[in-house]
N, C-alpha and C positions, 0 to 999 in steps of 0.2 A: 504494500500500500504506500504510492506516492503520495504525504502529505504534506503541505506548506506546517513552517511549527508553528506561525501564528492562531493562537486558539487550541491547540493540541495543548492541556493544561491536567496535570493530576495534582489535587491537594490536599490537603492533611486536615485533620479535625483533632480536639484535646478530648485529656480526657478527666477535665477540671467538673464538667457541668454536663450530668446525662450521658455519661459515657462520650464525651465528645459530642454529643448530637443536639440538635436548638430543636426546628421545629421535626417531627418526625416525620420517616419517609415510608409512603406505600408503594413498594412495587406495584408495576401492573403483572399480571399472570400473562405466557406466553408460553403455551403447551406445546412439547418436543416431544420424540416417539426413539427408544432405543429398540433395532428391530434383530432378530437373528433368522435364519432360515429354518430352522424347526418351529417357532413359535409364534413367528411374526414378529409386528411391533405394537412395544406399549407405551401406552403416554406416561410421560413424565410430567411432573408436576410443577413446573419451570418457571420461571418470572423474567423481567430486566432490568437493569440497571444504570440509567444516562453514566455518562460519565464524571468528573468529580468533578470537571470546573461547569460543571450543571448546577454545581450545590451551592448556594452562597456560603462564602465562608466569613463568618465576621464574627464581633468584638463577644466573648461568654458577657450575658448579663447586661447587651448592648446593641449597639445598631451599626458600630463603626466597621467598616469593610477593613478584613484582612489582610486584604489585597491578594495578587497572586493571576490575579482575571486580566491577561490582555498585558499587563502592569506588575513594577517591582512589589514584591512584600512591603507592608509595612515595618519601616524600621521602630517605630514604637513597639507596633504589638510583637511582633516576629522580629525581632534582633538575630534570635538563635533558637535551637531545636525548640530547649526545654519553655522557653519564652510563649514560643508560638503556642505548643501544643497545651500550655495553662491559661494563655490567655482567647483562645479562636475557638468558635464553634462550628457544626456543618447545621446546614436547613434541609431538610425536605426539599425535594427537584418541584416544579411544576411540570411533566410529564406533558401536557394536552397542549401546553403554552410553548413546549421547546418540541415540537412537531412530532411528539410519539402518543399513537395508539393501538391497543392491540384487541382481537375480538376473538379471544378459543386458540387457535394454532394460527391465527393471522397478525403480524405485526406492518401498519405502512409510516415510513418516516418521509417528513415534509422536511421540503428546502426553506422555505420561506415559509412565516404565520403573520394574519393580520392583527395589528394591535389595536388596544383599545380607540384607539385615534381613526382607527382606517388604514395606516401605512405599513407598509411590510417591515417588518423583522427579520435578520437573518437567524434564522433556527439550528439548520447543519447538523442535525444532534449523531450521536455515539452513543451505542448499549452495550453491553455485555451479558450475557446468559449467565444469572443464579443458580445454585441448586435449589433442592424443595426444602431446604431448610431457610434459606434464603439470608445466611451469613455466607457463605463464599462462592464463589465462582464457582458454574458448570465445567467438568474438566474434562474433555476428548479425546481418548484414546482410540486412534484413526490408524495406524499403521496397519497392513492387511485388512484395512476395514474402508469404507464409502462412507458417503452425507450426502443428504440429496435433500431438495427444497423445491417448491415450486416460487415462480417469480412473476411477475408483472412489471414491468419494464415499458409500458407503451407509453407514462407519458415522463418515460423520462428521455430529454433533448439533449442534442449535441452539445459538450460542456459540464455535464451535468455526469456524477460519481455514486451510481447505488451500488454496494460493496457489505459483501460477506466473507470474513477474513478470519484466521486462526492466529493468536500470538503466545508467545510463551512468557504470559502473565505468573506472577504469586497466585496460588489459587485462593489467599486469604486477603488480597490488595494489601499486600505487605501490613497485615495487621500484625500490632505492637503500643507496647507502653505509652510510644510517642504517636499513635496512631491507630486508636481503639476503632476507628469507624470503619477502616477494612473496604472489604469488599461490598456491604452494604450499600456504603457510598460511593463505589467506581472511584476508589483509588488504585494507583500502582499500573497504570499503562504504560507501557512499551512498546514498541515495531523495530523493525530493521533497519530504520531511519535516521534512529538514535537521539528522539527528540528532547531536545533541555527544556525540562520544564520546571515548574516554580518546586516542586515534593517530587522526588527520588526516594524509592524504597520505605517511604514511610514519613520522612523527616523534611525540611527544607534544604532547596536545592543550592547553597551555599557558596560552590564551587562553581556551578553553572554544569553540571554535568550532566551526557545524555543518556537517555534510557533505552539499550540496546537491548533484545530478544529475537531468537529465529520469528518468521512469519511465512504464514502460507496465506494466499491471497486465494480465495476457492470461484469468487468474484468481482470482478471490476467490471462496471456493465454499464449502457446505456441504450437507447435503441437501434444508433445506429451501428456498435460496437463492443466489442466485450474481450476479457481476457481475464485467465488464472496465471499466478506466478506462482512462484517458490523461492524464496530467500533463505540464504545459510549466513547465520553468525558463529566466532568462534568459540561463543561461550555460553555454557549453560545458562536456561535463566536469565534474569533481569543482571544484565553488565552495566558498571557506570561506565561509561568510556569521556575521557577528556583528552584534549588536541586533535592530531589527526588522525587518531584511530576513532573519532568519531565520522571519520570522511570518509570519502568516497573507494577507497585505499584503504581504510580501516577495517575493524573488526566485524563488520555487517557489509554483504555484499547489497547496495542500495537500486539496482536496476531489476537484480533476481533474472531467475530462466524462466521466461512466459511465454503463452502460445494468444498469439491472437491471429484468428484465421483471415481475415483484411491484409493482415503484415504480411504475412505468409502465401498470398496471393490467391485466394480463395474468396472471392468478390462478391460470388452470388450465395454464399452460404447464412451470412445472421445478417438481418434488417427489416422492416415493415414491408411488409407485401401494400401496394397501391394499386386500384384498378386505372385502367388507360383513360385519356381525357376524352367523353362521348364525339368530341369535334375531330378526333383526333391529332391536335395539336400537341401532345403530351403521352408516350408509353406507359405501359404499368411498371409492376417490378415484383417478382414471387421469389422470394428467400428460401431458403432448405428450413430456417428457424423465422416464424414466422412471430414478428416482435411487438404486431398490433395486438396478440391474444399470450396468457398467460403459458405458460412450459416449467416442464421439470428437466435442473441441473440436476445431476450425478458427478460426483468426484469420486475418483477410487485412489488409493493409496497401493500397487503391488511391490509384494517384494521379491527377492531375489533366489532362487532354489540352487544354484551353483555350490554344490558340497565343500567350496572352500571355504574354512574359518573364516576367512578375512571378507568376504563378501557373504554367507550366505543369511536371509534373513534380515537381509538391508534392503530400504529404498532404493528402486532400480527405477520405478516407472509409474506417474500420475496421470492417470485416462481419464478422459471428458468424455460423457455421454449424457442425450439430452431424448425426452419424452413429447412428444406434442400431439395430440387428437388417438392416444394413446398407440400411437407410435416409437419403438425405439430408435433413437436417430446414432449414429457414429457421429464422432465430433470430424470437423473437415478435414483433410489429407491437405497436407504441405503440397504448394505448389510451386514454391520461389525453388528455381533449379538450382540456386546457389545454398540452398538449405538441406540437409540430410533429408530421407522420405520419413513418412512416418505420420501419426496423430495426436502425439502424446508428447509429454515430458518424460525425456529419456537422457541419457549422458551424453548421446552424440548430439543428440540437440542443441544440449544445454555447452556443451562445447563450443558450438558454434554459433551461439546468438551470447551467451553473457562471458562477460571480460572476466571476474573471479571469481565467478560460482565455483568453479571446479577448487579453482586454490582453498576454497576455507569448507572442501570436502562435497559441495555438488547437494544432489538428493540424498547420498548417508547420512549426512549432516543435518537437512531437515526431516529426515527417516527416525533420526535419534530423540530431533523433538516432539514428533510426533508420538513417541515411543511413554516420553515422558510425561506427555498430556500439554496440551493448550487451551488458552480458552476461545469463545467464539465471541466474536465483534459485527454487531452491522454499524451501516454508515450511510448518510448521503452529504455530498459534499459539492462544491466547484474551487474552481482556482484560479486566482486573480493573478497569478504570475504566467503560469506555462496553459492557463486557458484550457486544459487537459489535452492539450495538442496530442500528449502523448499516447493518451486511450483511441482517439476518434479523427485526428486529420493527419493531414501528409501521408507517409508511407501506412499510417494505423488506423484508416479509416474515411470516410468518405465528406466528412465533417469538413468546412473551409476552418483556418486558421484564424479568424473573427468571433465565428457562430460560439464560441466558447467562455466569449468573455461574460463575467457574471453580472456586466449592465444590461449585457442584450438580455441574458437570460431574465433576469429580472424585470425587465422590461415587457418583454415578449412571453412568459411563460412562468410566471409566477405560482402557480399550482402545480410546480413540478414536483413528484414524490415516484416511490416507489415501495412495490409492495412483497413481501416477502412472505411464504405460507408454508404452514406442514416439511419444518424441519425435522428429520431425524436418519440417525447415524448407527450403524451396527456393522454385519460381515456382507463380505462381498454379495453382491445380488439379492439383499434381503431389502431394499430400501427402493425398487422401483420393477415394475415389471408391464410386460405389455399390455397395454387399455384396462389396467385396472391400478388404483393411487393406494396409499397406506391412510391410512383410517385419520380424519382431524380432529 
């Protein structure tokens, strides 16, 4: 997940006053299905979590901002760890107001909300998946195993980032003495990015250091475009990285091995189907994934049966397949001659599109974190800098280098959202099947 760090914020709460927590917070429920092939799947009893700089964080016993949102800490209240975490408390999110709501196994996030005034808001929210007890993070163990979701994607526009991703989060959001709120409150994020933000590991970010963890991106999507990556970092867990091993060169390989079948020269595979103009001034256009109506992603995780120690039992190979009018679809075949054949994330792939994936271990390396458990992240987002050039125009999509910027979007398509449904994850071939769905 390419993110700008502006906004990427996780912070701390004390634990002076109600265990760290002001007003309190209700999850909303968001039902998941762990499935196996003898039994099927069952619902899990799941909720989510905005992320922490959703929560305000300000003065125990007071109203005075913490800071930390957008801006430095406060040097009054937050000089130092133990400072902060006596004097700051967290609030309860507003959930409906920062663009999230869910209904049974349906969750859809809004880009933008209207405020009391009438004028847009930007929203852009971030969740994470609780367990049923709803103190730590849902934890996914995906290795030899799949996740599949259904999606809706039609009214999200060129620019525009709905995203289901795995990161190798704390599964307690680095809860501790200095930082009793935990996972409750969406602390403790990380990506491959390594973003500096105001709380690391629990405490304030003092040093300015980034928050490195492997990530698997299982979605990057919009209508006219889509892509799964894989990122490898060199270290377990939540790494602090400072100087240039937060860069590009560092400990976190930042571009990852992705297949987006646009890039890969496969044109007519994912996009809105349009009928022709009746005058006939204007052609149709019929996609393999048809992006005006909802479809189910499939990710698989395989690994490697080669009886050597050193490889066997490792990530070799991440397959994309997709469902639609219960159809099973194959994800598109490489068509750039200059690319290995194939459909998949594989090592010769990944050899040949990312600069050092391979060097900080390729797919073993996110095979490993997989192994270890991650958690699940959705998102919707745009970006004021790279316009998401990088998902939908030029060589990655059919999107002009303009359509991206988040005036026009905002301008032109201010109810853009996207909808994500009937997530759930078990062993290979137990989470989707032909013209029939897993239960919501």
């Amino acid at each position: 997940m390419i993110l700008p760090v502006v906004g990427v914020l996780g912070l701390l709460a004390s634990q002076a006053a109600a265990q760290g927590i002001g007003n309190a917070e209700t999850h909303p429920k968001l039902a998941t299905e762990k499935c196996t092939l003898k039994d099927g799947c069952v619902k899990q009893d799941t909720s989510i979590v905005l992320d922490a700089s959703f929560h305000q964080l300000r003065e125990n016993n007071g109203t005075a901002p913490c800071g930390g949102y957008g801006g430095a800490l406060s040097e009054e209240l937050c000089p130092d760890h133990e400072a902060c975490a006596r004097n700051c408390v967290f609030d309860g999110a507003d959930y409906e107001g920062s663009g999230v709501s869910t209904n049974g196994s349906s969750i859809t996030l809004r880009m933008y909300m209207h405020g009391a005034d009438g004028n847009l808001t930007n929203a852009s929210p971030r969740v994470y998946l609780l367990d049923a007890e709803e103190d730590d993070y849902e934890v996914l163990f995906l290795k030899h195993g799949e996740i599949s979701f259904d999606v809706d994607v039609s009214n999200l526009v060129c620019g525009m980032n709905g995203a289901m991703y795995l990161a190798e989060m704390n599964k307690t959001g680095a809860r501790s003495a200095l930082n009793p709120a935990g996972a409750q409150y969406g602390t403790g994020y990380c990506d491959s990015q390594c973003p500096a933000l105001p709380f690391i590991d629990g405490v304030a970010n003092i040093d300015s250091k980034g928050a490195c963890c492997n990530e698997m991106d299982l979605w990057e999507a919009n209508s006219l475009a889509s892509t799964f990556t894989a990122h490898a970092c060199s270290h377990s867990g939540v790494y602090q990285c400072s100087g240039p091993e937060c860069g590009s060169l560092g400990v976190c390989e930042k571009a990852g091995c992705s297949y987006n079948s646009w890039r890969l020269g496969n044109k007519t595979y994912y996009g809105p189907n349009t009928a022709a103009a009746p005058d006939g001034s204007a052609g149709g256009s019929k996609f393999t994934i048809d992006t005006t109506r909802p479809f189910t992603v499939t990710t698989q995780f395989l690994i490697s049966d080669n009886p050597s120690p050193i490889s066997h039992g490792s990530l070799n190979e991440v397959r994309r397949l997709y469902v639609q009018d219960g159809v099973v679809i194959e994800n598109a075949y490489v068509a750039d001659p200059y690319m290995p054949p194939g459909d998949s994330l594989r090592m010769s792939h990944c050899q040949a599109f990312a600069d050092t994936f391979e060097e900080l271990g390729g797919l073993a390396t996110a095979g490993r974190a997989l192994d270890r458990g991650m958690v699940l992240a959705l998102s919707i987002w745009n970006d004021d800098r790279q316009f998401m050039n990088w998902l939908d125009a030029g060589e990655a999509g059919p999107c002009s280098l303009e359509e991206g910027d988040p005036r026009v979007i905002r301008e032109k398509s201010p109810d853009t959202s996207v909808t994500f449904r009937n997530i759930r994850w078990g062993e290979i071939g137990s989470t989707y099947s032909n013209g029939t769905a897993s239960s919501s």
